[in-house]
C-alpha positions as CSV (number, residue, x, y, z in Angstrom):
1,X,-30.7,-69.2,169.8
2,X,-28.6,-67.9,173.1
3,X,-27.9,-70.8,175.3
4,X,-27.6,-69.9,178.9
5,X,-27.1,-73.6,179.7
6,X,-24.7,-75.7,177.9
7,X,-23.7,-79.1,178.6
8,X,-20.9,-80.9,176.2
9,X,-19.8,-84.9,176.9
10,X,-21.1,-84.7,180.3
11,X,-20.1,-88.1,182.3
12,X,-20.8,-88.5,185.8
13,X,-19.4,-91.3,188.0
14,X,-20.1,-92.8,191.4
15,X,-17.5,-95.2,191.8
16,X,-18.1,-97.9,188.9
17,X,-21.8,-96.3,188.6
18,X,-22.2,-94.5,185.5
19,X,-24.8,-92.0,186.5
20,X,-24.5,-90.0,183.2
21,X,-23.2,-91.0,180.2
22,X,-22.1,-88.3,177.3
23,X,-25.1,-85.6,178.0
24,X,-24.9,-83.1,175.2
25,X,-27.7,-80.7,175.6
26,X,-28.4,-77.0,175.1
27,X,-30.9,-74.9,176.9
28,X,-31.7,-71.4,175.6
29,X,-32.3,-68.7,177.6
30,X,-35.4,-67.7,178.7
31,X,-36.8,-71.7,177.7
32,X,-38.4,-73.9,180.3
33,X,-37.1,-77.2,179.8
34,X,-38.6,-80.6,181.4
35,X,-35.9,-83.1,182.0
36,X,-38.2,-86.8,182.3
37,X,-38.0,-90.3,183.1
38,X,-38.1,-93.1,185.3
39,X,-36.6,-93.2,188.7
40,X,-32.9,-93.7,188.7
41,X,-32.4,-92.5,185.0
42,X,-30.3,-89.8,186.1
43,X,-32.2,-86.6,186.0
44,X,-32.3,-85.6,189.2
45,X,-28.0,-86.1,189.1
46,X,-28.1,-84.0,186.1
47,X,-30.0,-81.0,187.9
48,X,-27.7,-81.0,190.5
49,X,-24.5,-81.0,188.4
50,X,-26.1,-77.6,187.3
51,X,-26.5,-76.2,190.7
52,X,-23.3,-77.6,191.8
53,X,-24.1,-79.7,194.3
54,X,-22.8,-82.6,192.2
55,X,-19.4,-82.4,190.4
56,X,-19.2,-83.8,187.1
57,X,-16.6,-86.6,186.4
58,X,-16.1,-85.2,182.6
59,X,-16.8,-82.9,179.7
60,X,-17.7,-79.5,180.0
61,X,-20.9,-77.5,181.7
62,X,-21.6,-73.8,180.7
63,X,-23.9,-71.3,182.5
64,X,-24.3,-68.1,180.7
65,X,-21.3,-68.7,178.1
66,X,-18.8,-69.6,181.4
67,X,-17.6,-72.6,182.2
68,X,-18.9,-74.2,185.4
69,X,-17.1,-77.0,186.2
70,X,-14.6,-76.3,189.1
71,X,-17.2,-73.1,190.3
72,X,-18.6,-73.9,193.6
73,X,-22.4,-73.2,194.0
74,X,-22.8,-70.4,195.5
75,X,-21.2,-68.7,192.8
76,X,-23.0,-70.1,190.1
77,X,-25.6,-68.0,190.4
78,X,-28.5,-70.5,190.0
79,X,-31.5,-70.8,192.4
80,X,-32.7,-74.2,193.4
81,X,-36.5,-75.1,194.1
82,X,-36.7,-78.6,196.3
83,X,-39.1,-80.6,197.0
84,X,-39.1,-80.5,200.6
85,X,-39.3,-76.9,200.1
86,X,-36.4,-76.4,202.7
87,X,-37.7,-73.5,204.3
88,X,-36.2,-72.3,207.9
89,X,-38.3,-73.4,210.2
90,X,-37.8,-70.6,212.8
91,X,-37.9,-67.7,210.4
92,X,-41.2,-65.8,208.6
93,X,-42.1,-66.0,205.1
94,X,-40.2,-62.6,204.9
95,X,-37.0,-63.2,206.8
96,X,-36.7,-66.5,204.8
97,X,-37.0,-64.3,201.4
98,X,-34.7,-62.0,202.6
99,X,-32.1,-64.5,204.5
100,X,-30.0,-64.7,200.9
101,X,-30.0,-61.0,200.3
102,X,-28.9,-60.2,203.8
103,X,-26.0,-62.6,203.8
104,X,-24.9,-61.0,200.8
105,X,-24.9,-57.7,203.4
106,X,-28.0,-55.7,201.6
107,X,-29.5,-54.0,204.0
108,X,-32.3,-54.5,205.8
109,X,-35.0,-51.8,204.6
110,X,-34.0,-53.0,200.8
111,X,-34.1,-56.3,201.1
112,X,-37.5,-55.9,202.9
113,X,-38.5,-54.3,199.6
114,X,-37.4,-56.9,197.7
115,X,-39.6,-59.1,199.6
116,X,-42.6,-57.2,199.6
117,X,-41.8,-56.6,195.5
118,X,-41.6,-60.6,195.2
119,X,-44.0,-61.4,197.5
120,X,-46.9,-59.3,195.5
121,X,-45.8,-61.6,192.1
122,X,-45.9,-64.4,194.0
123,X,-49.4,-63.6,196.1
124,X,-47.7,-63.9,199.4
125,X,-48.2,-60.5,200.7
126,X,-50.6,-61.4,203.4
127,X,-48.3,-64.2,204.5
128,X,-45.1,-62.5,205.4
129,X,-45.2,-62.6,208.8
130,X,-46.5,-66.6,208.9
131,X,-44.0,-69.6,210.2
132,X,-43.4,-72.3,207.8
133,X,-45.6,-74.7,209.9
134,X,-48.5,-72.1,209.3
135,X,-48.8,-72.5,205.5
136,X,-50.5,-74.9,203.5
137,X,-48.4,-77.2,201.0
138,X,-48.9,-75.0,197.8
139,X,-48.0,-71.7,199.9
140,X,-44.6,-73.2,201.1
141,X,-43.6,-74.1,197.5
142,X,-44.6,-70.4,196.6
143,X,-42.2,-69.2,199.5
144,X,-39.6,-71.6,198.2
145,X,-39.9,-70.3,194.6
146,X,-40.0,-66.6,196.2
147,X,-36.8,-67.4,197.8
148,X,-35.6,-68.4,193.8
149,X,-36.5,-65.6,192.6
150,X,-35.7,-62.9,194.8
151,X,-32.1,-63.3,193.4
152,X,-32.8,-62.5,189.8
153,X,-30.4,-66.2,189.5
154,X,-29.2,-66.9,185.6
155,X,-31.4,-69.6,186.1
156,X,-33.9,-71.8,188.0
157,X,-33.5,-75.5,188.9
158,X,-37.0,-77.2,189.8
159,X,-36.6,-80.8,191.5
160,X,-40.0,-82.4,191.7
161,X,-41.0,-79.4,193.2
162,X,-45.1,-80.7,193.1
163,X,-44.6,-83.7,194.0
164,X,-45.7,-83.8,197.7
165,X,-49.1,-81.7,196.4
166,X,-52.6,-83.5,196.1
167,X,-53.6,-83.6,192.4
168,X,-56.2,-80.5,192.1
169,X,-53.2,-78.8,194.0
170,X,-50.5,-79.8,192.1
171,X,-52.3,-79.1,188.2
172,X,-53.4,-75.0,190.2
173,X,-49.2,-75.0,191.0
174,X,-48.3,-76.3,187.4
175,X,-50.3,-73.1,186.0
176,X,-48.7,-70.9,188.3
177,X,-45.4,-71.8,187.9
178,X,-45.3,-71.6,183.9
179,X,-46.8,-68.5,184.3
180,X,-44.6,-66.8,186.6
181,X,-41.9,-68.5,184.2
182,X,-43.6,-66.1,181.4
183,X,-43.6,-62.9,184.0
184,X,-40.0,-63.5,184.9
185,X,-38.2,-64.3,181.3
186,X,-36.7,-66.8,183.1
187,X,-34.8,-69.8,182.2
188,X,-36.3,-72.9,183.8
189,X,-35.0,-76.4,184.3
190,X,-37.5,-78.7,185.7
191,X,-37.3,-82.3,186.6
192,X,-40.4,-84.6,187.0
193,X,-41.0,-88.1,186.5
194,X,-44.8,-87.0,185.6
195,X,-45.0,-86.5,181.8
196,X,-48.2,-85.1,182.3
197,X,-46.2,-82.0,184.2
198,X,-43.5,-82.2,181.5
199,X,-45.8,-82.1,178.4
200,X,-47.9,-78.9,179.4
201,X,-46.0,-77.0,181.2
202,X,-42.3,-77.3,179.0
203,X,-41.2,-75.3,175.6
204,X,-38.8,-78.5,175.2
205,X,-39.1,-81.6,177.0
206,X,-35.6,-84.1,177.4
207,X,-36.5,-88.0,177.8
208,X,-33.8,-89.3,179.9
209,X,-33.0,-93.6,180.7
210,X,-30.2,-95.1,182.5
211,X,-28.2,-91.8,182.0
212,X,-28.4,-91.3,178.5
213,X,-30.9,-88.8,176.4
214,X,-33.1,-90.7,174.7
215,X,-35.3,-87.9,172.9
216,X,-35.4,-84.0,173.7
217,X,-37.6,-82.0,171.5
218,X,-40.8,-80.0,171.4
219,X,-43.7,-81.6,173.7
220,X,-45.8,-82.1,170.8
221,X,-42.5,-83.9,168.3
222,X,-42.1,-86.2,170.9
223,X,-45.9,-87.4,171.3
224,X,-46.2,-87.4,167.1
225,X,-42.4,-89.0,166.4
226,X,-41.1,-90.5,169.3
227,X,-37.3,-91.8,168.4
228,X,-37.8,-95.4,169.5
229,X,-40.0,-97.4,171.5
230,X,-39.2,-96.8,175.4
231,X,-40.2,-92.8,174.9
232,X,-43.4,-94.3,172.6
233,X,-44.4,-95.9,175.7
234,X,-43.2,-92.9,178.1
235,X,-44.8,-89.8,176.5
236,X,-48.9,-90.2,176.6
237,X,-51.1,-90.9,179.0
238,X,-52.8,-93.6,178.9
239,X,-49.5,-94.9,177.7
240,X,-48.7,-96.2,174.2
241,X,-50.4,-99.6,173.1
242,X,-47.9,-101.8,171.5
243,X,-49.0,-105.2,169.1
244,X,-46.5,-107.9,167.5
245,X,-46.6,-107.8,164.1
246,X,-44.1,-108.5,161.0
247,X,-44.5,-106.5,157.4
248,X,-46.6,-108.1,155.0
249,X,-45.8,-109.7,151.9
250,X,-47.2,-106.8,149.5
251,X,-44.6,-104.8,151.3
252,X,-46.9,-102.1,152.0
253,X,-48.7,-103.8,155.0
254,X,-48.0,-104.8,158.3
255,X,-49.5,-107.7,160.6
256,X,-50.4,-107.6,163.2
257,X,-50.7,-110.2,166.1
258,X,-53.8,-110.1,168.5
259,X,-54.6,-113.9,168.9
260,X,-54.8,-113.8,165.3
261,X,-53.9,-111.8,162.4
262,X,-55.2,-108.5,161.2
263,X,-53.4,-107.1,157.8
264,X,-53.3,-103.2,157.9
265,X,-52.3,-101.6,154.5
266,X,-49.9,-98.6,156.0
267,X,-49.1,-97.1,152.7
268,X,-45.3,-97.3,152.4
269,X,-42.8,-99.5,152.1
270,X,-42.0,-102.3,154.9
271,X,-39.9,-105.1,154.1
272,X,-41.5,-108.5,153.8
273,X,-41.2,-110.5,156.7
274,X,-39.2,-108.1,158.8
275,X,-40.6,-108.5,162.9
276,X,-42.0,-104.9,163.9
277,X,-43.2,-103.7,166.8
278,X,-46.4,-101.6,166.2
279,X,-47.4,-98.5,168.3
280,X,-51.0,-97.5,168.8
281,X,-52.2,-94.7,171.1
282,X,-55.9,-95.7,172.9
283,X,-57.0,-91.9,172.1
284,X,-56.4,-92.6,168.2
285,X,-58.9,-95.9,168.4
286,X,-62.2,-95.6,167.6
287,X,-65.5,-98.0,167.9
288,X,-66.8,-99.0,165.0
289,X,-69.4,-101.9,164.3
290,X,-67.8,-105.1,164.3
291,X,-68.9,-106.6,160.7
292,X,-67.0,-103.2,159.2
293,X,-64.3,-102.3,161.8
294,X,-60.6,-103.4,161.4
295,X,-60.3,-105.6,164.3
296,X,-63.2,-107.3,166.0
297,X,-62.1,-108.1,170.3
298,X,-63.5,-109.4,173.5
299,X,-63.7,-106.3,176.0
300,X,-62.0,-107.5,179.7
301,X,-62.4,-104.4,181.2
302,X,-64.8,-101.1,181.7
303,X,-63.7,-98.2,183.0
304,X,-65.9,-94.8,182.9
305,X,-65.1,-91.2,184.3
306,X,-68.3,-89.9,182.7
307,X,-66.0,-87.4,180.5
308,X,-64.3,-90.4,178.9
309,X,-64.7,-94.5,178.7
310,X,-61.3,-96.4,178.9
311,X,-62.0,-99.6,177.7
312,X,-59.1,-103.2,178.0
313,X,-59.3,-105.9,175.8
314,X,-59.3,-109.3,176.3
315,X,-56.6,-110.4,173.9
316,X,-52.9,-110.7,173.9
317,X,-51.6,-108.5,174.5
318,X,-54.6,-106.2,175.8
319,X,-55.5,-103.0,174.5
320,X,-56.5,-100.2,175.8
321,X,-58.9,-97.9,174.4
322,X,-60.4,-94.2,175.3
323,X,-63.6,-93.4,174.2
324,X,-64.8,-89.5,174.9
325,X,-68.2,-89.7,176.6
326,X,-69.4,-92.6,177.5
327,X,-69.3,-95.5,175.9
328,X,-72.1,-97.8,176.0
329,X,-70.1,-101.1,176.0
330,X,-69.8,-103.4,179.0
331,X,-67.5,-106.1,179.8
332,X,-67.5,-109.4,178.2
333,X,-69.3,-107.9,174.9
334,X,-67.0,-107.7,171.9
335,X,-66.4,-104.3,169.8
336,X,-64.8,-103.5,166.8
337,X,-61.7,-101.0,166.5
338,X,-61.2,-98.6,164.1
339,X,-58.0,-96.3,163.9
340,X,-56.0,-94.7,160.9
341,X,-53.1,-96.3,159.3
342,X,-50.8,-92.9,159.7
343,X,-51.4,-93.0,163.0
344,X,-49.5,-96.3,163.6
345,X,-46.1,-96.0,165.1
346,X,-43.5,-99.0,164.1
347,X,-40.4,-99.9,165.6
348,X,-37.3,-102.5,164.9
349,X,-38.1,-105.5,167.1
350,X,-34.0,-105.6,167.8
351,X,-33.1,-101.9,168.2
352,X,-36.7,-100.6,169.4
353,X,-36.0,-97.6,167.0
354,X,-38.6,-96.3,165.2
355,X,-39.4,-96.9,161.0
């Protein structure tokens, strides 16, 4: 593996804010990588320590083998896609492709080509002589990503860039963006709070809380063995269900707490006694009928999108449940649950690491 990004014992301060606390990570080249997580968990501080815009407080940052720390931006050589888009207003689509390469003193005719080059990939061609305030939402982010790559930059920096999109808008952009990614050989960096974003679009995807990483890993190793129990409940959509429970005294069971106790045989060891927290995903539930299903509930709530049925419980805590089609169960009637003991996550009640 080449790493064209390389962060070692990153910290980064605001005063006595500790925005980022010891950020090891490695980012090949030519990888997109999804950095995820709440609001305020410090992702957004880490993409801009890589453009430069941020300085870190210590530890070391690499971009292409050289170390980045006291570089100013502009000579990082790193493009930078906003969410605002920050366009210029009072230039065309072409003069704001070509404003970078002209500073840099190419002349005009080639950097015109450049622009037309890019603007062909990008599906702008008909647009290059369109204002800003003439484009539609997705069209300014393609200008904006234009812009990136019209600089062949060691690297691209996403923040939120889909964020101000409508839905159907944003999931077109998300399949444009990875797929340029594949055109280019580009290495991407991509921060989003929306896991959904992170999980199909990302070759690696880094779970990020209160400026530490949590998890990074493949999309897929995350969803199947999340590390502990706040990227359980991060990574999945409808999120993670998560049930008291304690192991059971065969040492090969767990209990778990719904109101009242339901002993599932999970088929390795768990100590006696010891309090768990159990993880269940709703797609991983099935219905079954309640005088041969493992856990007979009360259903609260019905929810039905025709493709799929999302069903809550009425018990303590609730449950949610996805049913592909549609389900045929209304509220107040009471189902029985099926699901396989290997798909059960557990977790340390104390340490909310997984077992």
């Amino acid at each position: 593996m080449i790493a064209q990004i390389e962060l070692t014992g990153v910290n980064k301060h605001y005063g006595n804010y500790h925005a980022l606390k010891d950020i090891d990570l490695s980012i090949e080249k030519g990888s997109f990588t999804a950095l995820v997580g709440p609001s305020g968990c410090g992702k957004s501080t880490l993409l801009r320590s890589l453009a430069g815009l941020e300085s870190i407080s210590t530890g070391t940052l690499k971009i292409a083998g050289d170390v980045m720390n006291k570089v100013p931006p502009r000579k990082r050589d790193v493009a930078m896609v906003f969410q605002s888009y920050a366009l210029y207003p009072h230039m065309t689509v072409e003069e704001n492709l070509t404003y970078s390469l002209r500073v840099r003193g190419m002349p005009k005719t080639e950097a015109r080509k450049a622009a037309a080059e890019v603007a062909r990939t990008t599906g702008l061609s008909h647009l290059l002589d369109r204002y800003p305030r003439e484009l539609s939402g997705g069209q300014r982010q393609r200008v904006a990503m234009s812009r990136a790559i019209i600089r062949h930059p060691k690297a691209f920096l996403f923040d939120e860039p889909l964020s101000n999109l409508d839905a159907a808008l944003r999931v077109h952009m998300r399949k444009e963006i990875r797929a340029l990614h594949d055109r280019l050989g580009a290495t991407s960096v991509y921060v989003t709070h929306d896991q959904i974003e992170a999980m199909t679009m990302a070759d690696r995807v880094v779970v990020m809380r209160a400026g530490i990483i949590e998890q990074q890993g493949r999309p897929l190793d995350l969803y199947d063995k999340p590390a502990n129990k706040f990227v359980a409940g991060f990574i999945g959509s409808p999120a993670m269900n998560f049930i008291p429970a304690q192991g059971g005294q065969d040492g090969r069971s767990v209990v778990l707490d719904l109101g009242q106790p339901q002993s599932v045989d999970v088929g390795y060891p768990v100590q006696p006694g010891r309090e768990l927290t159990v993880g269940l995903r709703p797609e991983h539930i099935t219905l079954a009928p309640p005088d041969k299903a493992m856990l007979k509930v009360p259903v609260a709530v019905v929810e039905s999108t025709g493709a799929a049925t999302y069903l809550t419980t009425a018990t303590t805590p609730e449950l949610a449940v996805v049913i592909n089609g549609r389900g045929g169960t209304a509220a107040g009637e009471t189902v029985g649950l099926d699901f396989e003991p290997a798909q059960l996550h557990l977790f340390d009640v104390k340490t909310e690491r997984r077992i």
